[in-house]
C-alpha positions in Angstrom: 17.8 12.5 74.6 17.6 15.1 71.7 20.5 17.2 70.4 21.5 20.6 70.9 20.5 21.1 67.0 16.9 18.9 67.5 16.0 21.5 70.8 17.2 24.5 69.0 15.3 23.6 66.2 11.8 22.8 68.6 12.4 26.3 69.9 12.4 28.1 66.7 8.8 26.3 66.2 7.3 27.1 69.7 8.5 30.9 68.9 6.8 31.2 65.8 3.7 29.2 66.8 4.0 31.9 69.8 4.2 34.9 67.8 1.8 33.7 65.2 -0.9 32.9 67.2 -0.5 35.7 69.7 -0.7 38.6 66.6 -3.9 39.1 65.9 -4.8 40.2 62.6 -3.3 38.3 59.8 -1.3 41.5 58.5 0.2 41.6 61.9 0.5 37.1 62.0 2.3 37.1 58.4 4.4 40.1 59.1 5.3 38.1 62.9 6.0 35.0 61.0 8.9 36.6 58.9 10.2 38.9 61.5 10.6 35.4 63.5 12.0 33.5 60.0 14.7 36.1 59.7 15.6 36.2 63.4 16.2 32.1 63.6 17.5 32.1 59.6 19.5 35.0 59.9 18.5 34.9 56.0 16.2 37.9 54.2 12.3 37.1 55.1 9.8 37.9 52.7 6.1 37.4 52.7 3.1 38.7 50.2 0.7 40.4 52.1 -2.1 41.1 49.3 -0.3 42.8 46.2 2.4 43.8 48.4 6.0 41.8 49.4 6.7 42.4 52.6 10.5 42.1 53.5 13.0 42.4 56.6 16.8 41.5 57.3 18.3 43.2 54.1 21.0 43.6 56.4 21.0 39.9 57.3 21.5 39.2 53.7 24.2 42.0 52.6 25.9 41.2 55.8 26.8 37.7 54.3 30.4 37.3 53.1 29.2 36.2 49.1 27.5 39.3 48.9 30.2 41.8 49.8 31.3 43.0 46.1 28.9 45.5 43.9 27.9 43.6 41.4 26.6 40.4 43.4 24.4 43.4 45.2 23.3 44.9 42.4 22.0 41.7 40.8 20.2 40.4 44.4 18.7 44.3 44.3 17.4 42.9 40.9 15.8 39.6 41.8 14.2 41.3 45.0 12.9 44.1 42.9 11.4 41.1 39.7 10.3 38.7 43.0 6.7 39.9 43.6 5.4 40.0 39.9 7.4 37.1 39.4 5.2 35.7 42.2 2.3 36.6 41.0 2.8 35.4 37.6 4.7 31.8 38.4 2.5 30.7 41.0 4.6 28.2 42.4 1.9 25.7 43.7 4.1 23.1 45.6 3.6 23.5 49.9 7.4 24.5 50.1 9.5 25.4 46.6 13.3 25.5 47.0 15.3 27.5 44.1 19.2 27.1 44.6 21.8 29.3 42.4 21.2 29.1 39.3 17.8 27.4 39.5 16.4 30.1 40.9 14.2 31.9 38.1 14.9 35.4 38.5 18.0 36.3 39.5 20.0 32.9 38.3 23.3 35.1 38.6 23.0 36.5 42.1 24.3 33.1 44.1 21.2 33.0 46.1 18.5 30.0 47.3 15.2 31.5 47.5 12.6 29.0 50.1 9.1 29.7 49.9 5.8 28.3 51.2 2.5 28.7 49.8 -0.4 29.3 52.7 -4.1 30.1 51.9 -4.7 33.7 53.8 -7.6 36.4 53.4 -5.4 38.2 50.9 -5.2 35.0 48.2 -5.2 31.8 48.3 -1.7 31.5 47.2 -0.1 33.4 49.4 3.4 32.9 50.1 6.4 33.4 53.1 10.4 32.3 52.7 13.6 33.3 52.8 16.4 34.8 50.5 19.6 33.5 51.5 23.3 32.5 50.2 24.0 29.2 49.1 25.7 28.0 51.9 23.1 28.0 54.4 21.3 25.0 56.0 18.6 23.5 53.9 17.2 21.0 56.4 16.5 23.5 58.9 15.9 26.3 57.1 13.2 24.7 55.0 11.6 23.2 58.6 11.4 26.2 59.8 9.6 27.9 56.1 7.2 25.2 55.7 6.3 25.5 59.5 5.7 29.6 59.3 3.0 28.4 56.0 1.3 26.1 58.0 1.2 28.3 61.1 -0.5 30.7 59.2 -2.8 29.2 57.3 -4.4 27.4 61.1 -4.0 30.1 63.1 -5.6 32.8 60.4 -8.4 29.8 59.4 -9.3 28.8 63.0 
């Protein structure tokens, strides 16, 4: 008999197979995937769509209780506004790439793990969807769910 955690976390999975496959064009899949991500991660979502980052739960993220002074805002406001060309110019070629605190390369200051997975779509081939959270977060399941969204995309968009 599965735990409470193991069915929660199967249901996240059926939702964003669901919404994935049930969006139709692969603007509308990759922008379903994060809206899904940042519903079950209550983290920021982020996705590239072409040259573009798409984003959604700001609130999620400033709503956190490490990110309630100024200055920890100001310097996440910074790393969301360098992540896109930093994107673009890093690369980062693993399946799923974890960046915690200070390891994360833009942004070392701003006390914030950055989970992204790299999916082949129409746009590029290196693609990529995550989350922007705190710290203190749940890696296990939060990276489940991030490397799930990449795969999700790249079969439903290639079927």
């Amino acid at each position: 008999m599965g735990s409470g955690l193991e069915d929660q976390k199967h249901r996240g999975e059926r939702a964003l197979a669901t919404r994935v496959h049930n969006a139709g064009a692969p603007e509308r899949m990759i922008r379903n995937a994060v809206d899904t991500l940042v519903e079950l991660t209550h983290n920021l979502g982020l996705a590239t769509i072409g040259n573009q980052l798409y984003m959604s739960g700001l609130s999620n993220l400033f709503g956190q209780p490490e990110f309630l002074n100024a200055v920890q805002v100001k310097q996440v406001a910074s790393l969301l506004d360098n992540l896109e060309p930093w994107l673009r110019e890093a690369a980062p070629n693993e399946a799923l790439s974890v960046y915690i605190g200070g390891e994360n390369p833009i942004g070392r200051t701003a006390g914030c793990t950055l989970i992204i997975s790299r999916f082949r779509s129409p746009f590029s081939d290196r693609s990529y969807i995550g989350t922007l959270g705190p710290t203190r977060q749940s890696y296990r399941d939060v990276m489940s769910l991030v490397a799930r969204a990449g795969q999700e995309l790249e079969e439903s968009i290639y079927v």
